[in-house]
C-alpha positions in Angstrom: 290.7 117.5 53.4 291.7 120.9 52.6 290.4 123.9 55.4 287.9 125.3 54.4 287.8 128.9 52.2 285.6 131.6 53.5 282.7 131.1 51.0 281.1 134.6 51.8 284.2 136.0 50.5 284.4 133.8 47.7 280.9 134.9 46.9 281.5 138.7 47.5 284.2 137.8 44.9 282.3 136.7 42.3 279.7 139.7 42.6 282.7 141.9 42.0 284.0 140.7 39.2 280.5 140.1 37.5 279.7 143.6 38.2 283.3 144.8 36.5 282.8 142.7 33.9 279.5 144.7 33.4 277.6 141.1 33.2 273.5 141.1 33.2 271.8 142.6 36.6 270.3 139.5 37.5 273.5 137.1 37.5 275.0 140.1 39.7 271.9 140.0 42.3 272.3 135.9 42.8 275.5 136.1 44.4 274.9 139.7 46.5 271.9 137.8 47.5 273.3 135.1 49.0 275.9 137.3 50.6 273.4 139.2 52.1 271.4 135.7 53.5 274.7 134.5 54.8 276.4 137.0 55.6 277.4 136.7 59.7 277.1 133.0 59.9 280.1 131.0 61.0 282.0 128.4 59.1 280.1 125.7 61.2 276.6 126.8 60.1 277.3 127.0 56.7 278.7 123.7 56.6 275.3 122.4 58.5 273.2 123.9 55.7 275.4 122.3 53.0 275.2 119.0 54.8 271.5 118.8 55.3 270.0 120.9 52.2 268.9 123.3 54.2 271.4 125.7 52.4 269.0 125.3 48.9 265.5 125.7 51.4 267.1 129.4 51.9 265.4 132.5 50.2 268.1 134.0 48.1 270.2 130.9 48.0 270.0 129.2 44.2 271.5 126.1 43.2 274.6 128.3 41.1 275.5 130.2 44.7 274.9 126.4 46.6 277.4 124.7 44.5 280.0 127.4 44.9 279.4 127.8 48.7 279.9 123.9 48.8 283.3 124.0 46.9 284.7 127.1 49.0 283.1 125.0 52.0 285.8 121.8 50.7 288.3 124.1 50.5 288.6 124.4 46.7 288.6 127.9 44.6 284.5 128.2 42.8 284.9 127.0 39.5 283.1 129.5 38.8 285.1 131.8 40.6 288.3 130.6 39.2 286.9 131.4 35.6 286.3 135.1 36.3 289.8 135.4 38.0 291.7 133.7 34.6 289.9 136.3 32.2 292.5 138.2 31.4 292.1 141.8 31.8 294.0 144.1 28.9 296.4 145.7 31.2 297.1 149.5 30.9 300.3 151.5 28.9 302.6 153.3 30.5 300.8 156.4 30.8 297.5 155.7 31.3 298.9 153.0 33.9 301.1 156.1 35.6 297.3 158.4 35.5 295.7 155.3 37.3 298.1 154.9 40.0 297.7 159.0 40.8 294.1 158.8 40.9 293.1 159.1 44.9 289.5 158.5 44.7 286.7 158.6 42.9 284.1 161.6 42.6 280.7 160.0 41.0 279.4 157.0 42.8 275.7 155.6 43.2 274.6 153.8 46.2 271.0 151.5 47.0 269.6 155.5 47.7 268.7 155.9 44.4 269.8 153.8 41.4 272.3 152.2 42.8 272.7 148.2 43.4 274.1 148.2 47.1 274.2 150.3 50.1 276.6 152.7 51.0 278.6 150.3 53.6 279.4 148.1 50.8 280.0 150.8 48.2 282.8 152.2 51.3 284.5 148.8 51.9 285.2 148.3 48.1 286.5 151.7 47.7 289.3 151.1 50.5 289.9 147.4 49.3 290.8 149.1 45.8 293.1 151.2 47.7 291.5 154.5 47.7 291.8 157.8 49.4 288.4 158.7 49.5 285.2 157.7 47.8 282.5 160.9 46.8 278.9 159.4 47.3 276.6 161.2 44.4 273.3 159.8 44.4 271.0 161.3 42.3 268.4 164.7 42.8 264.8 164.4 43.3 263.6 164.9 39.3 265.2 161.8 38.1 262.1 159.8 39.8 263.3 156.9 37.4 266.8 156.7 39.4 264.5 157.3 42.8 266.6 160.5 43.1 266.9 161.9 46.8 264.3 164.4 48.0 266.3 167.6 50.1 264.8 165.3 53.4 266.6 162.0 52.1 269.9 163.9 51.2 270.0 165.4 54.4 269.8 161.9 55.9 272.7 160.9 53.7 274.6 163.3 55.0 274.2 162.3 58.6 274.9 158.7 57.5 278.2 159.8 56.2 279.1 161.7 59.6 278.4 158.6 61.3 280.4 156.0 58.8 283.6 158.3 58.6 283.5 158.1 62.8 283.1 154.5 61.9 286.0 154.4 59.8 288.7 156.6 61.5 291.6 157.5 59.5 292.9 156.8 56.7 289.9 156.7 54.4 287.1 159.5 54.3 283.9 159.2 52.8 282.6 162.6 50.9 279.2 163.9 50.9 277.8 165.0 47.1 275.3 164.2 44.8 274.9 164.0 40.9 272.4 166.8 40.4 270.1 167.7 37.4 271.1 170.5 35.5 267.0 171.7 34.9 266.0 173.1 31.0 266.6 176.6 32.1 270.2 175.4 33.5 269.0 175.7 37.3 269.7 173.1 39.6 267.6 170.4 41.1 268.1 171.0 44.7 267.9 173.2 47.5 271.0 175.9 47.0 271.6 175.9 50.5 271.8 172.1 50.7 274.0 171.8 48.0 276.7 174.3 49.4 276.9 171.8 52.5 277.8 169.2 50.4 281.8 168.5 49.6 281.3 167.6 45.7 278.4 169.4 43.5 278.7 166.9 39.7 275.7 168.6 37.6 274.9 166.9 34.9 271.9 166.8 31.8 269.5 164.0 31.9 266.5 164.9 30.8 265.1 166.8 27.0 268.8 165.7 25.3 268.0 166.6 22.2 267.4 170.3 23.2 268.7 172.8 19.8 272.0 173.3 19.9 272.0 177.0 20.9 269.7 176.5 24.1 271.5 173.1 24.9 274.5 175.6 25.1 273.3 178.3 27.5 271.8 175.7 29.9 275.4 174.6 30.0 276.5 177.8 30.7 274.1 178.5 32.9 274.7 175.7 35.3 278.7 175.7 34.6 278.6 179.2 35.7 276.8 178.5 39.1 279.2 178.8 42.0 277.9 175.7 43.7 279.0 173.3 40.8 282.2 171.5 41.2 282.1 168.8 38.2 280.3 168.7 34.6 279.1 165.3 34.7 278.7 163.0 31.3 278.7 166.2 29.2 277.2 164.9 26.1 274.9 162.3 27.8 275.7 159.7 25.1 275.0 156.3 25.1 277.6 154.2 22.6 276.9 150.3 23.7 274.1 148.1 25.1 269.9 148.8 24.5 269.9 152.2 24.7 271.9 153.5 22.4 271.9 157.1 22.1 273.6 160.1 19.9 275.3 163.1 21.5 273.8 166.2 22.7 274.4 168.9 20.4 276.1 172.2 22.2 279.2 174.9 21.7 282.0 173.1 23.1 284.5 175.5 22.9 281.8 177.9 24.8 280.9 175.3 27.0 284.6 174.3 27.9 285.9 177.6 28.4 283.5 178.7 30.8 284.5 175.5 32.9 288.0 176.4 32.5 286.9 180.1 33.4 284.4 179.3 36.6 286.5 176.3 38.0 284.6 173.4 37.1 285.6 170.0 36.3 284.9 168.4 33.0 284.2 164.9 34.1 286.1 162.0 32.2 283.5 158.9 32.7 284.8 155.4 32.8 281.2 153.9 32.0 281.9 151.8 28.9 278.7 152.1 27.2 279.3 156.3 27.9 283.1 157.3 27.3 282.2 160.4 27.6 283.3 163.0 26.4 284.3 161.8 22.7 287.9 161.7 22.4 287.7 164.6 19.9 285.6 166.5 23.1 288.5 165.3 25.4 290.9 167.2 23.2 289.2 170.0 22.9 288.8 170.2 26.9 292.4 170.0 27.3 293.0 172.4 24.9 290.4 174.8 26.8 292.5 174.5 30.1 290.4 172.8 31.5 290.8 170.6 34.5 289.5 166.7 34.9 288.2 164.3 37.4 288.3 160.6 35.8 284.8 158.8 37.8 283.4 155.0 37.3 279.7 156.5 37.8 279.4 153.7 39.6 276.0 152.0 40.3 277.7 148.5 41.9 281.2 148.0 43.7 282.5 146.2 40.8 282.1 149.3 38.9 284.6 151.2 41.2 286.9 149.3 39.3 286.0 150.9 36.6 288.7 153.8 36.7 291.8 152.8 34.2 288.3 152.8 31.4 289.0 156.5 31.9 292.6 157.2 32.8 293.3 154.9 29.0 291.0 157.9 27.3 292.2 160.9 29.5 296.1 159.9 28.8 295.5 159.1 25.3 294.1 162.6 24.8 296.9 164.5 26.8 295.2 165.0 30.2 298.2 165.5 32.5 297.8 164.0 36.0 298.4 166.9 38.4 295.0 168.7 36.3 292.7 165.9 37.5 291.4 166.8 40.5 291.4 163.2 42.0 294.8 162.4 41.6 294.6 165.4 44.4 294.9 164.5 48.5 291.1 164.7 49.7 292.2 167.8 51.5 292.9 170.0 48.5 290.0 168.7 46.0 287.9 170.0 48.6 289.6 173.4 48.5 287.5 173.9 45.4 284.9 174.7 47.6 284.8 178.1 49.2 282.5 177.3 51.6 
């Protein structure tokens, strides 16, 4: 008999790949859920529960997950694991692939805080696996009560979390306080000023009244591009191209928009979500054009989706955006240089 695989792993595994595969919430949960049950027990234990049923009696545990912990546990690959490893990604071109092995770390990531599907810890470990730098945590602001955005109280608590996970982690990997704040109608921000200019990455970005007229969509833009505490210009058209909820562009000046991020320092995010790619290529082009510089983000809400990031470098080298103007093909300690504070 073969020794047995580590079936937490194998589980983990799965829940990664299902989440980069952008597969439905619920297949996703199943298998975190049964890491999260067993999680910490020893080979021996496992193979107890398989043995005697128990495993099936566990909350969390479904016959799907029982059946792959009992093949790992026999020393054979999931068959359902094996499957999601033989899909065959489309692999990158030359340049995009080039753009994707310069990118550091990644700048817009949701964790379990607010609309995200798992906590910070795991969000982290993934990140380093992948081989990043650095990993920017951007949970939401309090108005997006639908994402369970973080009050000023619960943001402060983040950023003690962080302190205490990069002392954790030592070096070699840092973890990056931020948050993905609403840009308000009137192009304020939704969070304390002072709060936000402790934080190491500001992304602002419009969720809310997207079908604004064209000329006040543009100077809430402006108005929120031109704040000194914004680093990034999240999702700038809010689109939605695939899936439920599909949903047009926002309608602004692009050329006014772009050149005041190009003016005032701000990145013009390039988002990897496949039901966003965002901005349009013809947007994209228009950015580069503008001088603007780029950070390519997942937007992660799951660790799968960290994976996320050739989505974006295949757009942002297709449309001309040159590695060394993407701020996170940068080492952690000049991206955060574009903070004078």
């Amino acid at each position: 008999m073969s020794e047995p695989r580590d079936a937490v792993a194998d589980l983990r595994r799965i829940a990664f790949l299902l989440e980069r595969a952008h597969e439905s919430t619920y297949r996703v949960r199943a298998f975190r859920g049964a890491v999260a049950v067993l999680d910490g027990r020893d080979t021996g234990e496992l193979e107890r529960l398989n043995r005697t049923g128990e495993l099936l009696r566990l909350k969390g545990v479904g016959e799907v997950t029982a059946r792959c912990v009992g093949e790992s546990l026999s020393g054979e690959e999931p068959a359902y694991l094996h499957r999601l490893e033989t899909t065959e990604v489309p692999p990158l071109d030359g340049a995009a692939l080039a753009l994707r092995g310069a990118v550091r770390g990644d700048c817009h990531t949701h964790t379990d805080a607010s609309d995200g599907g798992s906590p910070m810890a795991e969000m982290v470990r993934t990140a380093r696996e992948l081989g990043h730098d650095y990993v920017v945590i951007t949970d939401h602001s309090p108005r997006l009560t639908v994402a369970n955005g973080l009050s000023a109280a619960r943001l402060r608590a983040q950023i003690e979390q962080v302190a205490e996970l990069n002392v954790e982690l030592g070096d070699g990997f840092r973890v990056l306080t931020g948050i993905e704040v609403d840009i308000n109608e009137d192009g304020s921000l939704d969070q304390d000023p002072d709060l936000l200019a402790e934080l190491d990455v500001v992304v602002a970005s419009v969720h809310s009244k997207l079908r604004m007229p064209r000329a006040e969509m543009t100077e809430r833009m402006l108005t929120a591009v031109a704040n000194p505490l914004v680093d990034v210009l999240g999702h700038c058209t809010g689109r939605m191209v695939t899936g439920n909820r599909t949903r047009p562009e926002s309608e602004f000046d692009a050329d006014a928009v772009f050149a005041a991020c190009a003016g005032y320092g701000v990145a013009v995010e390039v988002n990897s979500r496949p039901e966003r790619l965002d901005p349009p290529s013809r947007l994209l082009r228009l950015a580069v054009e503008a001088g603007c510089e780029f950070t390519i983000d997942t937007d992660a809400h799951a660790p799968g989706q960290l994976d996320w990031l050739g989505k974006g470098c295949e757009r942002a080298a297709a449309c001309g955006v040159a590695p060394e103007r993407v701020r996170n093909t940068w080492p952690v300690e000049r991206l955060l240089t574009c903070r004078p504070y």
